[in-house]
N, C-alpha and C positions, 0 to 999 in steps of 0.2 A: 506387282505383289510384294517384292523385296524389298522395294523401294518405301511401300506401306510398311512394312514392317520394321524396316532402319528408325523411319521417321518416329514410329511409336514407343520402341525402344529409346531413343533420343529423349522424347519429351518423356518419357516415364522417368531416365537418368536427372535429367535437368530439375524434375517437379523434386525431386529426392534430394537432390540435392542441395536445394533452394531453403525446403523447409528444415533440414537437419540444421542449417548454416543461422537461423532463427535464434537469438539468443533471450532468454526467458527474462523479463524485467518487471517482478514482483512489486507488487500495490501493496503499504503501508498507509492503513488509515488511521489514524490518530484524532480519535473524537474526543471533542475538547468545547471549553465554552471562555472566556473573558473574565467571568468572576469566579472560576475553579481556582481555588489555592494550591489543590496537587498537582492543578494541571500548570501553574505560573510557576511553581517550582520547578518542574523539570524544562520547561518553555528551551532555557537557553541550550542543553543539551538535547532536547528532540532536534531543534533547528542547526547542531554539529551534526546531528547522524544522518539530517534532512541532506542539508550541505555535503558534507561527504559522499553523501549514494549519489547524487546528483551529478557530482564532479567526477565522480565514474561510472557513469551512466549505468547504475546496478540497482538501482530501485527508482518507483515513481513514488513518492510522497505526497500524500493527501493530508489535507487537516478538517474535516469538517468541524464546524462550531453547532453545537445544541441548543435547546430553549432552556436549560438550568445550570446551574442555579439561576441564573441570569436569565428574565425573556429580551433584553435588551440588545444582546451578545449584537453587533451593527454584521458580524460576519455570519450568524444567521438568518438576522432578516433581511441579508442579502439575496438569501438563493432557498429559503423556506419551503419548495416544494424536493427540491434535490433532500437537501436535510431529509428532511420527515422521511422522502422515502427510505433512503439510507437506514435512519435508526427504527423505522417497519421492519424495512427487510431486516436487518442484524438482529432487532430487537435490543439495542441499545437504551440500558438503563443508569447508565452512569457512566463518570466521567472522572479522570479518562480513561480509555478504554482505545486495547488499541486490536486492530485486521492486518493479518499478510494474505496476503493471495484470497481474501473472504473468510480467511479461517478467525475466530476469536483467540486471542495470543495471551491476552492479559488485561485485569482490570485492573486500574491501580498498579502501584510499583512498591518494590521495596525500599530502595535506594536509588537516585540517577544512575552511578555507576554497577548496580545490578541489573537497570533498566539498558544500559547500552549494551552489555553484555548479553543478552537474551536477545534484545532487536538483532544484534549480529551475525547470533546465529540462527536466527526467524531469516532473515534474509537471505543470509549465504545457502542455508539448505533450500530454498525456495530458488536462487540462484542457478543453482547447479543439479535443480532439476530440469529434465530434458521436457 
């Protein structure tokens, strides 16, 4: 009976352990399409913040591509069921438009460098939650 009860204490230790040690790595969706002008504007600085989180493995970054302006976008009618559900479930009506963790963060930007400044701390807070 003691021996039952080391063992359960043990693995109750270990399961707690295990999942505290888990560290949270926030989704960054950045809906966008090929013929957005706001969206080719900021293009080279999403792909530094992209780059960045990647290289310290502190965010996952997604870019889905939409059917506007452009239905052509070759990155949407690559994967046209994922898309669509995507902007169902969000309800995504424009572009671009960006998700941390499913939350809606921003549509459009003000600036690139107001845009990196906010994704920064969209993700850090999202980071350094447990």
């Amino acid at each position: 009976m003691k021996m039952k009860v080391m063992l359960a204490l043990a693995l109750v230790v270990l399961c707690t352990t295990s999942a505290s040690a888990v560290q949270r790595l926030p989704l960054i969706e950045d809906f966008t399409n090929d013929q957005c002008g706001p969206c080719d504007a900021i293009q080279d600085t999403m792909d530094a913040i992209f780059q960045g989180y990647r290289a310290q493995n502190k965010a996952a970054p997604f870019r889905p591509h939409v059917n506007w302006p452009s239905t052509c976008d070759p990155m949407y009618l690559g994967d046209i069921n994922d898309v669509e559900t995507r902007i169902s479930y969000y309800g995504v009506d424009a572009v671009p438009t960006f998700h941390v963790d499913g939350t809606l963060r921003a549509r459009g930007y003000s600036t690139p460098t107001a845009l990196y400044a906010q994704m920064r701390s969209w993700v850090d807070t999202r980071y350094t939650t447990p």
